[in-house]
N, C-alpha and C positions, 0 to 999 in steps of 0.2 A: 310687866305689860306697859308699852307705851301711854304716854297721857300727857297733858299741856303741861309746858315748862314755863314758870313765870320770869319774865324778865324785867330787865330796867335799861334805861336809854345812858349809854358810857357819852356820846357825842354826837355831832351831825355837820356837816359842813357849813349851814345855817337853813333859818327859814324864815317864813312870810309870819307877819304881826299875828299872833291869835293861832297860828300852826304849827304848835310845837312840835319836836321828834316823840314830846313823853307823851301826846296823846296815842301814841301807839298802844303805852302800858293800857287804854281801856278799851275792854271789846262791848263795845253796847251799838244800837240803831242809832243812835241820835251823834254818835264819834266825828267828827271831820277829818283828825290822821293830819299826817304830815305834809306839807308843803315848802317847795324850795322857793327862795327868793326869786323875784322877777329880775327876769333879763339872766340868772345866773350863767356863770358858767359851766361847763361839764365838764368831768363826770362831778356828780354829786355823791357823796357818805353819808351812812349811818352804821354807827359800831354801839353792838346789844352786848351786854351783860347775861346772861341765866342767873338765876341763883345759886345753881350747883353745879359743879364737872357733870355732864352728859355725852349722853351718845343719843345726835338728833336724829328722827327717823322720817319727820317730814318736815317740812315748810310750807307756809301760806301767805300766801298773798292776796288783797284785794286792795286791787289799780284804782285808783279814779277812772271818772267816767272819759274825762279828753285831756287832762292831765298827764299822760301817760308816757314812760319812757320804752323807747326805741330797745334796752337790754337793761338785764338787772344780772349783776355778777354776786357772787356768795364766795366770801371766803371766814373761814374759820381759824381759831387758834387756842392755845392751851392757858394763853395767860397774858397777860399785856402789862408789864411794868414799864416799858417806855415807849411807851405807844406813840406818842408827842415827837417823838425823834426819829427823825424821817428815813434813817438810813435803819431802820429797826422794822419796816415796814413786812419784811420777808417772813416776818414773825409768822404773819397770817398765811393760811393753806388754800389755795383756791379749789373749790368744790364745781365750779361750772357755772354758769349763765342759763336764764329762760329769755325769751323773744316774748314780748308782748302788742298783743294785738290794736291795728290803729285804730278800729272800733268804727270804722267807718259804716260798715254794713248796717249797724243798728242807730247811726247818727248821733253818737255818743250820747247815748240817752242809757247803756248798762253799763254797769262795770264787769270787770271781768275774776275773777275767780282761782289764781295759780294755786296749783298744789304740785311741791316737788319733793320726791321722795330720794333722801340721800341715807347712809350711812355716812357720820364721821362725829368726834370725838372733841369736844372742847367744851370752853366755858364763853366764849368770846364770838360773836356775828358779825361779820361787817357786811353790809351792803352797798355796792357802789352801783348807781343811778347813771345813764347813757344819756346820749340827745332826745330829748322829747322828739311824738310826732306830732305833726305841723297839722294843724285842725285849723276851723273858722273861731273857735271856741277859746282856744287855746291863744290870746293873744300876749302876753308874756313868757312863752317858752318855757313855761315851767313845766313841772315832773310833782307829781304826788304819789302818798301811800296812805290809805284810807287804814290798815288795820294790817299787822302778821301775826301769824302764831306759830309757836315752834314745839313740835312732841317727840316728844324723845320721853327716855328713861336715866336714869342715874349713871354712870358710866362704873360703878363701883356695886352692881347690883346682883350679891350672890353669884352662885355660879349656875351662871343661864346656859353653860354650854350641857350640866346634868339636867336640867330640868327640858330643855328640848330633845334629849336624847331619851327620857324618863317618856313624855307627848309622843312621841313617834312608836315607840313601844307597846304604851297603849291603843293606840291608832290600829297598831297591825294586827292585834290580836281581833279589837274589834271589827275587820274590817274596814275602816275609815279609809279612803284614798283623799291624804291632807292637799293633794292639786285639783281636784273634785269643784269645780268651778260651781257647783250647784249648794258647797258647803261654804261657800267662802264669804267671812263675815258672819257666820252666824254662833260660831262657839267665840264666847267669851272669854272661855279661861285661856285661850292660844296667847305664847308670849310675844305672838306679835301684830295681836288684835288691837286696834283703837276705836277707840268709844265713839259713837257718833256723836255725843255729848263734848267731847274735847273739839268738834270741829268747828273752824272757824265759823261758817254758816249758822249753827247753831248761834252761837252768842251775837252776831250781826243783824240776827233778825227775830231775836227774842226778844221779852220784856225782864231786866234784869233779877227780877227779885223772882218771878216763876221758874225763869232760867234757874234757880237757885233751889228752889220745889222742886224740878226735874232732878236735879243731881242727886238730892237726897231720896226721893222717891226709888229713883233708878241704884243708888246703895241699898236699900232696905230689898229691893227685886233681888239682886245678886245675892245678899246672904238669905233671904226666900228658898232663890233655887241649891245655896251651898245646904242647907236645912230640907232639902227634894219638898219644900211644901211648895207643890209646882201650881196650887188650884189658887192659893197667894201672891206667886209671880204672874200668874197672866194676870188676873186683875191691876195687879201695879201696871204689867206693861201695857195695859189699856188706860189705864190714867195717864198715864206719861204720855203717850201719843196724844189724847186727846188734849193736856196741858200744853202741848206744842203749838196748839191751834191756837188756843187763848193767847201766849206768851208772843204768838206771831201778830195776833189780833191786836194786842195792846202796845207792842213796839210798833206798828203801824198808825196807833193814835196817836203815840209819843212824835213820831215823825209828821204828821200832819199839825201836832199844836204846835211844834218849832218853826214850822213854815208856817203857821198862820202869825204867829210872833214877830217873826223876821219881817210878814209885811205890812205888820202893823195893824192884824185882825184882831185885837183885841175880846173880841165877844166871842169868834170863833175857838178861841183859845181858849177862851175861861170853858166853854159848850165841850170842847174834846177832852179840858181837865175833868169835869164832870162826869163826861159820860166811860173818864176811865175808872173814875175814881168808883162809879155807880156798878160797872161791869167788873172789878176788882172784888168789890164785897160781896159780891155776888158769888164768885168763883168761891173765893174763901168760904162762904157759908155753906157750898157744897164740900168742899173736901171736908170742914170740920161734920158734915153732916156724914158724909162717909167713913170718918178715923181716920183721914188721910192726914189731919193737923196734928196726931199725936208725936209730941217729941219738938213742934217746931214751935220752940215759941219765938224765935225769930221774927215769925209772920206775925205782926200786929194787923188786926182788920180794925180798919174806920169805923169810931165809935159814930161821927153824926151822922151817917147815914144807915135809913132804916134798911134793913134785910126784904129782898121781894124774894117771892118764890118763882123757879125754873118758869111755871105754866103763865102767861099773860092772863089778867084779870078777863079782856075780853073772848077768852075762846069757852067756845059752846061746853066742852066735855064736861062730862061728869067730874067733883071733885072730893078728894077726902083729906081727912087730919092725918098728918104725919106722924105714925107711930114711933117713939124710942128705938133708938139702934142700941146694939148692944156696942161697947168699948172697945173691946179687946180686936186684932186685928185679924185671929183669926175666925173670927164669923161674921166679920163683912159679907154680905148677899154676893154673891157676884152678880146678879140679874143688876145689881144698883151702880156695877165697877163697868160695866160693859157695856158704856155709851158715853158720848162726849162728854164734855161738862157741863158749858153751857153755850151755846149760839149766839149772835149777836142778834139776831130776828128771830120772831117763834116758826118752831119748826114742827114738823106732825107727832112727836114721841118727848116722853118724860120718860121719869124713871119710874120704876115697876113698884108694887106697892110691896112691903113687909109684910110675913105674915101677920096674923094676929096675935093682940094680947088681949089682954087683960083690962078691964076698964082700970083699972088701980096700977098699970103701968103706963101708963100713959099718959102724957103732959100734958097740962092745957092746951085749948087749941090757938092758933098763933091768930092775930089780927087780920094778916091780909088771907087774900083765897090761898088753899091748900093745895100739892101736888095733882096731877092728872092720872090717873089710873086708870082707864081703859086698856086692852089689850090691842087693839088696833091703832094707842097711842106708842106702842114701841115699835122699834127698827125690827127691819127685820129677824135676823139673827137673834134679837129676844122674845119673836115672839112663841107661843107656846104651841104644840100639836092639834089639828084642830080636836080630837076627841078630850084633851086637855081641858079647852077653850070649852066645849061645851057644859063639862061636868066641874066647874071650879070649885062645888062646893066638897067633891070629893079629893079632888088635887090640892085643896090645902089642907083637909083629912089625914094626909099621907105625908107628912115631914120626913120620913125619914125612905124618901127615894133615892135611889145612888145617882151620884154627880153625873156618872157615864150618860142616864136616860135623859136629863137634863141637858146634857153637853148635845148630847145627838139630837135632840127636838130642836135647839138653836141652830144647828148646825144644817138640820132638814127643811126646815122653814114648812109653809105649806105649799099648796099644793099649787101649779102656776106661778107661783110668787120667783124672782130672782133671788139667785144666793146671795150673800152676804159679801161685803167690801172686804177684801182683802188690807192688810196695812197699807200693802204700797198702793192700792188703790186712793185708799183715805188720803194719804200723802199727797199726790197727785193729782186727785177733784177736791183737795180742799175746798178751794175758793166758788166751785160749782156746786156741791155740796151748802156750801154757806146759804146761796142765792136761791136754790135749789129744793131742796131740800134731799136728807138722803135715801128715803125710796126711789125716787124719780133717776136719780146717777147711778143705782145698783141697777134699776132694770136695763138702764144704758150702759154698761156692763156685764151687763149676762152674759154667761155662754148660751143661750136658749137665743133665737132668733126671734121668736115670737115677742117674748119681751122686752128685748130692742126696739123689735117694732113700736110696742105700745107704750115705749119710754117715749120714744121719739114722737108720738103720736099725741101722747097725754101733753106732752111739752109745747104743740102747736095749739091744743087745746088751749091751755093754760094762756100761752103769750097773746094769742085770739079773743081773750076775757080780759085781759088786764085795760083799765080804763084808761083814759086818756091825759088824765090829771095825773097819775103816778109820777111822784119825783125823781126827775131824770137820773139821781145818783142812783134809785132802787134800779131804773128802766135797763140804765147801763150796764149793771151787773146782771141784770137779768141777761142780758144779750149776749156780753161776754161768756156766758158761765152758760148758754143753749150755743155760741158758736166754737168752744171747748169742744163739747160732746157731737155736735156735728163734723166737727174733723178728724174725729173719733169712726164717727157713723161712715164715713165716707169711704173709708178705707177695708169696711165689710163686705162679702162675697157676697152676700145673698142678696138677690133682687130686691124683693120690697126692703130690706133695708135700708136699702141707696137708697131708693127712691122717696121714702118717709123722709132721710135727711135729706133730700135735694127741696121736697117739698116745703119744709121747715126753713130751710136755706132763703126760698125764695119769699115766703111769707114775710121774711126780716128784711130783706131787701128794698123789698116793695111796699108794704104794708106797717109793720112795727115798727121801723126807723123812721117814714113822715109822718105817722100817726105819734110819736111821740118828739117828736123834733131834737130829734139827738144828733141831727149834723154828719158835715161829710166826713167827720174823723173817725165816728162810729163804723159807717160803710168802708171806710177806706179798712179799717180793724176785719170788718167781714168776710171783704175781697181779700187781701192779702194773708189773711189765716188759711183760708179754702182752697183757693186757685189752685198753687201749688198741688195740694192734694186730687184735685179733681181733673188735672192737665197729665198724672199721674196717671188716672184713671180712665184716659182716652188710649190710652196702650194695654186694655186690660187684655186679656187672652177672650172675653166672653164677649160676642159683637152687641150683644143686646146692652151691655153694660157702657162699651165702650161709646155707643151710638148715644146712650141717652147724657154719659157724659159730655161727650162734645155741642148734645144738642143744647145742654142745660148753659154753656160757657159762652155761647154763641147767643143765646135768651138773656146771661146775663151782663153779657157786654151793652146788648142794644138797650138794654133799662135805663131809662132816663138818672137815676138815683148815679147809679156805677159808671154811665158814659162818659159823664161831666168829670169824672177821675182819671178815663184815660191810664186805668193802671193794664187791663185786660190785655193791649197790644204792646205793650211791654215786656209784656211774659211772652208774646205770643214772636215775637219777632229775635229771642233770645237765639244763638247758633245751635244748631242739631249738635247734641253727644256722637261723639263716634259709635259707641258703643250702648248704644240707644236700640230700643226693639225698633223692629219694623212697624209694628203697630200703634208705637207712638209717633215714630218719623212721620206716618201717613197724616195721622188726627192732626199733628199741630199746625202741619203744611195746609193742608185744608181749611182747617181752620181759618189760617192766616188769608186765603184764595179766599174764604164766606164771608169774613167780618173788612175786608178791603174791600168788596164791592157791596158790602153793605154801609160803611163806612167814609168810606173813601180817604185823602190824605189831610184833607182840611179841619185840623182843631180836635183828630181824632185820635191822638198819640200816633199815627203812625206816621213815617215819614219817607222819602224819597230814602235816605242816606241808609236808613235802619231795614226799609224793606229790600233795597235792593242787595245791601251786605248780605243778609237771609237766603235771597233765591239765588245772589249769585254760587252760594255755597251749599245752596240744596241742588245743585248741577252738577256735581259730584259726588254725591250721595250713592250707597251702592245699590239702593232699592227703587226701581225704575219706576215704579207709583208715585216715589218722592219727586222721583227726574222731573217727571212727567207734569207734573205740579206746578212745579216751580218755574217749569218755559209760562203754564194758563197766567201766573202773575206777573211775570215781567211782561208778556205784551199786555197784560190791563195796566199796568204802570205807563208803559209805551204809551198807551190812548189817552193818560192824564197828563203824562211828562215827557215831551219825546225827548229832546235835547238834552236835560239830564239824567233822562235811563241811559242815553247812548256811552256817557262819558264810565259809566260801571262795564262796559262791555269789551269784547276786543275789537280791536277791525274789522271791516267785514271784505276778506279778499278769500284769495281761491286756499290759501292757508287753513283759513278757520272755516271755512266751507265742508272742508272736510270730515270735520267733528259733527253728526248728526243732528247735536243739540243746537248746537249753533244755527245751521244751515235750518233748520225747522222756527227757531227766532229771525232770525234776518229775514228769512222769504214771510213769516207772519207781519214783522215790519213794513216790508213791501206792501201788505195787502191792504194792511191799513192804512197807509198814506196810498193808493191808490195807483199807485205804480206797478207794471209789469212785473214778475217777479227774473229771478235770474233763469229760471229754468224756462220761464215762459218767452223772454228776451234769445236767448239763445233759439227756441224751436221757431221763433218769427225770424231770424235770420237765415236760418237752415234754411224755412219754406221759401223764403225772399228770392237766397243765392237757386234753388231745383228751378223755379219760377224763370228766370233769367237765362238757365241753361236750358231751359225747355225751348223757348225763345226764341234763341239763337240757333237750337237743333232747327227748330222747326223754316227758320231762314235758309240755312245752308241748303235744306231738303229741297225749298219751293228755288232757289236760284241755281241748284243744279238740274232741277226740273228744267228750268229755263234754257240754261243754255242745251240740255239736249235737246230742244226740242228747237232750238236756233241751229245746231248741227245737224237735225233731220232736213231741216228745211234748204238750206247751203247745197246739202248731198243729190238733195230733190235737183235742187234749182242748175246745179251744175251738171247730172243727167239728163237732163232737156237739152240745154247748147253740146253737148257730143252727140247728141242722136239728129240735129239740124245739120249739123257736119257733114254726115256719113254720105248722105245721097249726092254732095259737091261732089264727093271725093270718088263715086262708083261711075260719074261720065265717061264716054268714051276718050279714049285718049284723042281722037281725030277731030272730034267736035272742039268746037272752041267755048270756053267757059261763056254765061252769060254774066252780068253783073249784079253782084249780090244785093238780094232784094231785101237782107236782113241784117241788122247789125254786126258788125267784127266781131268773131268770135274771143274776143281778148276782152270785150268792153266791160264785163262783168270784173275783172282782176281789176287788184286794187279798191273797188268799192264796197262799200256796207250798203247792204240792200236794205235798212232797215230807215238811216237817216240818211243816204245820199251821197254818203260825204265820202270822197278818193282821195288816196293816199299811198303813196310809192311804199310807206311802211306796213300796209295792210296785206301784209302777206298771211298764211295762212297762221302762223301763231301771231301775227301782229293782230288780224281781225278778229281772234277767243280775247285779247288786251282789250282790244276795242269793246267787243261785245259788254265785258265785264264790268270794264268802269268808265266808259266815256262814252259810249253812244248814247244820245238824247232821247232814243226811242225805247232801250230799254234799262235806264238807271233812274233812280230816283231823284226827284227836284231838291235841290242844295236848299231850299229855303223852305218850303210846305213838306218835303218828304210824302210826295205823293206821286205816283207812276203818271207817266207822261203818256198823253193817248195821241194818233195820229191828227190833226190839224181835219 
């Protein structure tokens, strides 16, 4: 079975004063790990040792936080006698390269974590180091390596090819499907299981010497279950989890008295030696109280300090003397193995009390106050049936019930109550758990809706009471470890559950964070935990959910606390996923259209450059609700910015006219600035040009009127002199003419009967000329344009 391989450091290219390549050899919290010289060149080296020929199975790594290089290459080899001579160099086998992250996203504030899993065969590691990335942090180019680990197995180890073939055999008879992703990790004896105990994380953020209780605990578990006393291994594997806590707890002191050393806190430091050295003894006086110290006498506990018990002096319960356990380790109580150790604040549960003895078995009683024994002081999971609960004097009557009724009353819990934490629960709300307590995180854990609810509910209760004076470090974990479980809560279907965490949400927002003056970095923690989650849940399928999300993000933008952060339109202006529901495309665009006119662009995170990249790319979007959106915000940008909306847009000619979208923004432009639009410009020319042709018709009608009625008159007037004629002409021929008493019948030719005027050219088309455009009497005056009337 794979397991950590210890090594030793063969060489290194060089490093920085105080960062050797050997602090690799220790895996503890408090390590610093290797550092390359400043200004170095690259690539940089380190060549590992094992102590034995192996066959590596993983690798680990943990980066520095902005030290970081650009690539890490692995190569391996069988043996290195002249390693120093450069043309030997081939010796070594290259296995591959990882990329590691610039770490920007989290402002190099984590490190990061590799695990690579190879196959190959040597005694020999070399690692060669790439160009660092170029951070603010990072001002000498350097490259570090906080801690690796390497597991593997012996290269020489029996023959593993009978023994997986021996696994599979079993597997088949039993049914086992060994790819069975729901089995993976959990049988031990597979020969290519590793311990989570081997892994790096483990030793990084343990406290060394518990680290060390865990290993042995977790050996005496395995020969527990090779012995099937399985009701002894779960006990151990409940210690062990719970020592995980501790061992995390106390490498977290260890890491704060270094930093308080470093900067010169003296008092603080002597205060976290104290309070580990007080919370150590502690632990210890519970495992030796439980038999868990048998066999380790490794573990010395501090003799000057006095032993306290689990329960604080000042709580109410009820308390009794501690009776004698018995030695041997198989009649450890398990009601006593199946719960933490100890907490670092008192918490609602102790441990269960021992049957009775004997007053002659029984040891003095100890000085300080004794255990709590209430039944309502255990967790859930221990506590008893309520028919149990009522008749104790009969249930402890009865010793010899079987473990099963036992197992299945922890198991059943009562009645309303939430089940019991799972491991990987515990793993998970550690830290809320701590703050918390853990009734309060199982009910926020239910599968029962109701008790979500009244998790979530008791929690607004609870933050609603806490006083004013509470010391910011409690306040803080309080808030981190209710906004845990609120992003938790956020992501649940059923109505009042959202609704309780949105409530609880805003409670901290408004209310717990200025009432306790925890600052904008708290809020900043609250927004940026949530948001996410809840921007999620403006897409939800269910309108009532999705409505009261968005209305809740849009309430808690405008909050005076969250405004001043400016983080909300930052999210909100991010570019639409292709591949995004419809129903969150809609919420965020919206969104974005509520809080810009509630907002505007001034001091409010949002910006000309950031809003208009968004709508101009929500113009494309293939859901016409979004289209449709994103035109309502670019003309309200329009009415704040004209001249710089325009410079995001295209031209506006008969081109882009075309495009619907367009042509519904430009002609809304128009409206705004007051101008005609194009379509309305064009229908005033139209009418303009009909107007003008009407006009004109209406001229040509009334001066063809005219002249006929100047050719009626002409026809008239020249019918009269041939009818004067005729009676000259009818005399007898013998008579002699008299002398004509009337004008020459010629004297009309040639003139215009209207102004006077004779002219050899006035013949009969020369006088329609005349008429038309030169007679005075019926053309229009060259200067008034007004018809001329006779004198």
């Amino acid at each position: 079975m794979p397991h950590k391989i210890g090594f030793v450091v063969v060489s290194s290219s060089g490093h920085e004063d105080g960062f050797s390549a050997r602090e690799l050899m220790i895996h503890a919290p408090t390590v610093s790990g290797w550092r390359s010289p400043r200004f170095c060149p690259f690539p940089q080296e380190i060549v590992l040792q094992t102590v034995e020929r192996c066959r590596i199975r993983k690798l680990q790594l943990l980066v520095h936080q902005y030290m970081i290089s650009s690539k890490i290459e692995f190569y391996v080899s069988e043996s290195l006698p002249e390693y120093f001579v450069p043309y030997q160099a081939e010796r070594f086998r290259r296995l591959g390269y990882v990329s590691l992250c610039d770490n920007e996203k989290t402002g190099c504030k984590a490190r990061e974590l590799k695990s690579v899993y190879v196959d190959a065969v040597g005694q020999f590691l070399k690692l060669i180091f790439h160009q660092n990335h170029v951070n603010k942090y990072n001002v000498y180019n350097q490259v570090a390596l906080v801690a690796i680990n390497i597991i593997g197995d012996p290269a020489d180890f029996g023959d593993e090819s009978n023994i997986t073939s021996r696994e599979k055999l079993v597997d088949h008879y039993l049914g086992h499907n060994p790819e069975d992703p729901a089995l993976e990790g959990t049988y031990a004896g597979r020969s290519d299981y590793i311990s989570p105990l081997d892994d790096l994380a483990f030793d990084m953020y343990q406290d060394p010497e518990v680290a060390q209780i865990i290993r042995r605990l977790d050996e005496r578990k395995r020969e527990a279950v090779q012995r099937e006393r399985y009701d002894h291994a779960k006990k151990l594997k409940q210690a062990i989890a719970d020592l995980q806590k501790v061992g995390e707890r106390l490498g977290r002191y260890e890491v704060e008295k270094r930093c308080a050393v470093e900067k010169e806190d003296y008092d603080l430091a002597k205060e976290k030696k104290q309070q580990m050295a007080h919370y150590r003894a502690q632990v210890y006086e519970q495992l030796a109280l439980h038999g868990l110290l048998q066999g380790e006498s490794e573990v010395q506990r501090p003799l000057n300090l006095p032993l306290q018990p689990l329960a604080h002096a000042s709580s109410p319960r009820c308390r009794k003397p501690v009776p004698s356990l018995p030695q041997p380790e198989d009649t450890v109580l398990e009601n006593q193995l199946g719960e933490p150790l100890l907490p670092e604040q008192p918490v609602s549960y102790t441990l269960s009390p021992a049957p009775k003895c004997s007053a002659a078995d029984q040891p003095p009683p100890a000085p300080g106050p004794a255990l709590q024994s209430t039944a309502e002081a255990l967790p859930y999971d221990e506590r008893p049936l309520p028919a149990a609960r009522k008749q104790p004097e009969n249930a402890l009557a009865e010793p010899e019930a079987s473990e099963a009724d036992a197992s299945d009353a922890r198991r059943g819990g009562l009645a309303g109550q939430p089940e019991a934490l799972t491991e990987k629960a515990l793993r998970e709300a550690s830290a809320a758990i701590d703050a918390l307590g853990e009734t309060l995180v199982a009910g926020a854990y239910s599968k029962t809706w109701s008790c979500r609810e009244d998790a979530l509910l008791a929690l607004y209760r609870k933050l609603m009471e806490m006083p004013a004076g509470t010391p910011k470090e409690d306040a803080k974990n309080m808030l981190r470890a209710s906004v845990f479980l609120i992003r938790r809560a956020i992501k649940d279907i059923v109505t009042s559950v959202f609704h309780a965490c949105l409530k609880l949400l805003k409670m901290l927002l408004t209310q717990y964070i200025p009432k306790h003056k925890l600052g904008k970095l708290e809020t900043a923690h609250c927004v940026e935990r949530t948001l996410p989650s809840l921007l999620a849940r403006t897409g939800d399928s269910s309108s009532r959910l999705r409505v009261a999300a968005c209305n809740f993000i849009q309430e808690m933008a405008l909050c005076k606390e969250v405004r001043a952060l400016q983080l909300v339109p930052a999210y909100l202006v991010q570019p639409l996923k292709a591949n995004c529901s419809a129903h969150l495309a809609m919420s965020q665009v919206d969104l974005l259209a509520r809080l810009l006119r509630d907002l505007g662009t001034e001091g409010s995170g949002f910006t000309v450059d950031s809003v208009m990249k968004f709508a101009v790319r929500a113009l494309e979007h293939r859901v016409y609700e979004v289209r449709e959106t994103a035109v309502r915000v670019i003309l309200d940008m329009y009415t704040r910015h004209q001249a710089l909306v325009l410079e995001y847009l295209p031209p506006d000619d008969s081109g882009m006219r075309r495009n619907l979208l367009y042509k519904t923004i430009f002609e809304g432009f128009a409206r705004i600035d007051g101008r005609p639009s194009h379509a309305e410009i064009r229908a005033q020319k139209r009418a303009a040009t009909e107007e003008a042709e009407k006009q004109k018709k209406e001229e040509i009608k009334a001066l063809q009127g005219q002249l006929a009625a100047l050719k009626e008159t002409q026809a008239v007037a020249e019918g009269n002199v041939s009818d004067t004629e005729k009676p000259r002409h009818q005399d007898s021929p013998g008579r002699k003419a008299a002398p004509p008493d009337v004008p020459d019948s010629h004297f009309l030719d040639n003139l215009c009967i209207f102004c006077g005027e004779r002219s050899e050219a006035f013949t009969e088309e020369g006088l329609d000329l005349h008429y038309w455009k030169h007679c005075l009497m019926l053309t229009r005056c060259g200067h008034c344009r007004w018809w001329r009337s006779p004198a």
